[in-house]
Phi, psi and omega in degrees: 000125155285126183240153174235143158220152181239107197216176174240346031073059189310312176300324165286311112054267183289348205283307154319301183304300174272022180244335165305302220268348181258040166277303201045031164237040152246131150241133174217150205228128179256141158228168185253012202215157112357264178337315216273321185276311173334291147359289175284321169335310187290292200290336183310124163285021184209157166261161162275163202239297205233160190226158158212123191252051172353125177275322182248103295154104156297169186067244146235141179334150163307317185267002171274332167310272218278004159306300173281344171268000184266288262248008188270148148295339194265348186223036155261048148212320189335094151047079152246122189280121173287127166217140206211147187314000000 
């Protein structure tokens, strides 16, 4: 499974990263911004299988993130986890 998680929170982050990876049928690609995750969205040679999404996000929010990712075609059924303080 492709995971994108996303925070402004670099320790949260690895923290997602290495309890998803030690399954080791997860690859997850991390970002620290909105923008910076629209990005990779764009640029991935894979769709993502799951999103885990920080709500509070300076610049924008988690729920403006996801707003732009449903508003995507390959990823209005795609998953998306909210995660908040």
């Amino acid at each position: 499974m492709r995971i994108l998680a996303v925070d402004d929170e670099p320790s949260i982050l690895e923290l997602l990263k290495t309890f998803l990876e030690a399954e080791e049928v997860h690859e997850v690609v991390t970002a620290t911004s909105g923008a910076q995750a629209l990005s990779i969205i764009d640029a991935a040679e894979y769709d993502f299988d799951c999103m885990l999404l920080d709500i509070q996000m300076p610049e924008m929010n988690g729920i403006t993130l996801c707003e732009n990712i449903c508003a995507l075609p390959d990823y209005f059924h795609v998953p998306i986890i909210m995660l908040t303080a």
